[in-house]
C-alpha positions, -999 to 999 in steps of 0.1 A, spaced: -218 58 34 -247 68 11 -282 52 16 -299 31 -8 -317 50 -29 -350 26 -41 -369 36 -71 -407 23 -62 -430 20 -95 -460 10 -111 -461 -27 -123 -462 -19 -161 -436 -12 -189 -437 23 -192 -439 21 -150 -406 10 -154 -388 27 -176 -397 55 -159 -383 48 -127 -351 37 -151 -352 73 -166 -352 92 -131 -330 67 -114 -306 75 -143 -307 108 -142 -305 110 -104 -270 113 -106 -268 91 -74 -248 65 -94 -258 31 -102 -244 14 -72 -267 32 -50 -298 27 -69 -321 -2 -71 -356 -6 -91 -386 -14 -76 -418 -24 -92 -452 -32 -74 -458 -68 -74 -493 -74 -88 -514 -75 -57 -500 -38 -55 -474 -51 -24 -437 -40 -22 -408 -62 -13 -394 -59 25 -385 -25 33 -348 -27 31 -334 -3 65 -313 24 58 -326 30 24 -345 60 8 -377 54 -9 -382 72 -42 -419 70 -50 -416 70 -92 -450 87 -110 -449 66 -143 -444 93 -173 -450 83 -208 -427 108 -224 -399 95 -201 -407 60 -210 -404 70 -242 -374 81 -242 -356 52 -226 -372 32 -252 -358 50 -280 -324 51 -266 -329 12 -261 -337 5 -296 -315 33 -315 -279 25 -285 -284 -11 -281 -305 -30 -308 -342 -37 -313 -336 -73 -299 -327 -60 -269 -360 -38 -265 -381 -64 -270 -364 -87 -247 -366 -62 -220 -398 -55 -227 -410 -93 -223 -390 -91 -188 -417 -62 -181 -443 -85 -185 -429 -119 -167 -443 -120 -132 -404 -122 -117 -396 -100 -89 -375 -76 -92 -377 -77 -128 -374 -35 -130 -338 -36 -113 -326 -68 -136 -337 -43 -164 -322 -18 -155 -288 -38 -142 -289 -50 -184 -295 -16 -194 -261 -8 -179 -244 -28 -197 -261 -26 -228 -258 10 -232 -218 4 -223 -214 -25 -250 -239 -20 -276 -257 -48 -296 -232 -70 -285 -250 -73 -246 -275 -103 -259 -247 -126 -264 -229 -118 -230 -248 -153 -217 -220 -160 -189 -233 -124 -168 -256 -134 -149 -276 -107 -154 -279 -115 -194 -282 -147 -187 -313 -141 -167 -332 -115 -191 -325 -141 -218 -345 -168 -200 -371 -150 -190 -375 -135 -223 -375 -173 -237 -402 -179 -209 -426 -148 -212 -423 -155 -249 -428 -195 -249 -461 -190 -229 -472 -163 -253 -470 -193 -279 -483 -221 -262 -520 -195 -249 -518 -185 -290 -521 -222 -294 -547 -232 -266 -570 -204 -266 -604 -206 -273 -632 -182 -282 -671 -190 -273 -697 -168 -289 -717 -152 -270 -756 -141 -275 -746 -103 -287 -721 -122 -314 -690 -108 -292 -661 -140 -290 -649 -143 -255 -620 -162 -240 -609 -168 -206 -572 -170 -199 -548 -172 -167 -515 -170 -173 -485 -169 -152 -477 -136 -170 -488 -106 -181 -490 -119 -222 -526 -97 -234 -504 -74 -251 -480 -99 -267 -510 -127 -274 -543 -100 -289 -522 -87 -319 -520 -126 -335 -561 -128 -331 -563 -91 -340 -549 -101 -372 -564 -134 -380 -600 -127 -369 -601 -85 -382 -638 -86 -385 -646 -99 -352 -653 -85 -317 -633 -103 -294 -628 -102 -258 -598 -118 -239 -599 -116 -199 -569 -124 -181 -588 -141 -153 -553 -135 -128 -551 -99 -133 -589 -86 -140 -576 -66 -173 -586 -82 -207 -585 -69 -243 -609 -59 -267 -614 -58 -300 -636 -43 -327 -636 -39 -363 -614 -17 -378 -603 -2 -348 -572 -4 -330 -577 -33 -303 -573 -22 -265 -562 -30 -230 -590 -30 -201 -594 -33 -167 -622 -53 -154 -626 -58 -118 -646 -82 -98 -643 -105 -127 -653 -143 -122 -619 -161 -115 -626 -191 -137 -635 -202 -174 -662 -226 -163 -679 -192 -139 -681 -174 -174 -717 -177 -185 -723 -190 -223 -755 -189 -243 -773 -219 -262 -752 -210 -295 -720 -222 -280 -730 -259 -281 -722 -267 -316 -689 -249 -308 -681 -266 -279 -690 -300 -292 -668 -297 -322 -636 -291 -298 -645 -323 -282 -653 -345 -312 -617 -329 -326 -600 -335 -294 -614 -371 -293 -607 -380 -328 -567 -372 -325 -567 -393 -295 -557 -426 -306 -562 -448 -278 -528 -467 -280 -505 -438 -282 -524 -422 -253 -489 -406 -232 -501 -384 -205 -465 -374 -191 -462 -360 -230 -495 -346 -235 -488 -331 -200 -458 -312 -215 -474 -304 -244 -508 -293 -227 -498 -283 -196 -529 -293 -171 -527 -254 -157 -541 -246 -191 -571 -271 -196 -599 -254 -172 -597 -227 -200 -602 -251 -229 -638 -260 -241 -630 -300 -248 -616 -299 -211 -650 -285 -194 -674 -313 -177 -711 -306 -193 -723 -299 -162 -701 -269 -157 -712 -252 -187 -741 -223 -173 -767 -215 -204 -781 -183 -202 
């Protein structure tokens, strides 16, 4: 009986497509492989007995090469699905990739309509989840100047969404310098203009929106959210189970109209 053979790699796209490149070319055969990606407080899963670890160095050429077989022997829907997997904070997301990779190197374009396997069936709703919380941060974000003129925003999402989330403000606000810092994961994203916009880490960073210190120029700002919020508020259509849906609570310590006065630290 062979031993598992566990491919252990770096939380990150190209971390696992690289595991997905050696464990492919391994020749150990797919039944006795299985991917394993750090969790994002840099744990493993149990150590499974009787299994061999594989400690996977991430390689961007490799990575590169299992996206371009993605896109060219499956279909570009089926990159950017996998891709949005990457970034979901599911465990065990690198194996589930790498499970639909099988298969969607086998049966072409064809895999993202194979909804009854389970294992389409889960990429697809994690790609509609990853993807949906993109949409709804595009929608609820919200910059505060700060003295140097630099926007800043203050997000924590249940995934890792910087890279799908900065190219929309990238595009609508080219002549800004913007920061975004993913208050979960201490990385943000910064932008400048005319340059290319890029992904940071920042350590030690204050956990919450209502820590991050604003100067006197955000009042005006900050009032304007409210008296907008307040305004579209009519009193006897108030729902909070919808608004709840729509706004989900998790979100509101990161939104200006949401943040008590006496939070808000002038410097």
């Amino acid at each position: 009986m062979n031993n598992l053979k566990i491919f252990q790699c770096e939380n990150s796209i190209d971390g696992i497509f690289s595991a997905i490149y050696q464990a492919w070319s391994s020749g150990y055969g797919h039944a006795n492989i299985r991917i394993e990606e750090q969790s994002e407080n840099d744990n493993y899963t149990n150590i499974t007995l009787f299994s061999d670890y594989i400690i996977v160095k991430t390689d961007f050429e490799q990575a590169m090469k299992v996206s371009q077989s993605i896109k060219s022997k499956i279909s570009l829907e089926a990159y950017e699905m996998v891709c949005r997997v990457a970034l979901s904070n599911y465990q065990s997301k690198g194996d589930l990739i790498y499970r639909f990779l099988i298969l969607g190197f086998h049966v072409g374009s064809k895999v993202v309509g194979y909804l009854s396997n389970e294992v389409v069936n889960r990429v697809f709703k994690l790609n509609r989840y990853v993807n949906g919380e993109a949409h709804h941060i595009m929608g609820f974000l919200r910059f505060s100047e700060q003295e140097n003129g630099i926007l800043t925003s203050v997000i924590h999402p249940k995934n890792n969404i910087l890279t799908l989330i900065t190219p929309h403000f990238a595009d609508r606000l080219p002549m800004e310098r913007f920061v975004i810092i993913d208050g979960n994961r201490n990385i943000c994203s910064l932008h400048l203009p005319g340059r290319p916009w890029v992904l940071a880490e920042v350590p030690n960073i204050k956990s919450t929106y209502h820590e991050t210190i604003m100067d006197d120029n955000n009042d005006e700002y900050e009032e304007l959210w409210r008296v907008f919020f307040d305004n579209i508020a009519i009193k006897e259509r108030i729902n909070p189970g919808l608004q709840r849906n729509n706004l989900p609570i998790r979100f509101r310590r990161d939104m200006t109209e949401f943040i008590p006065r006496e939070n808000i630290q002038i410097l």
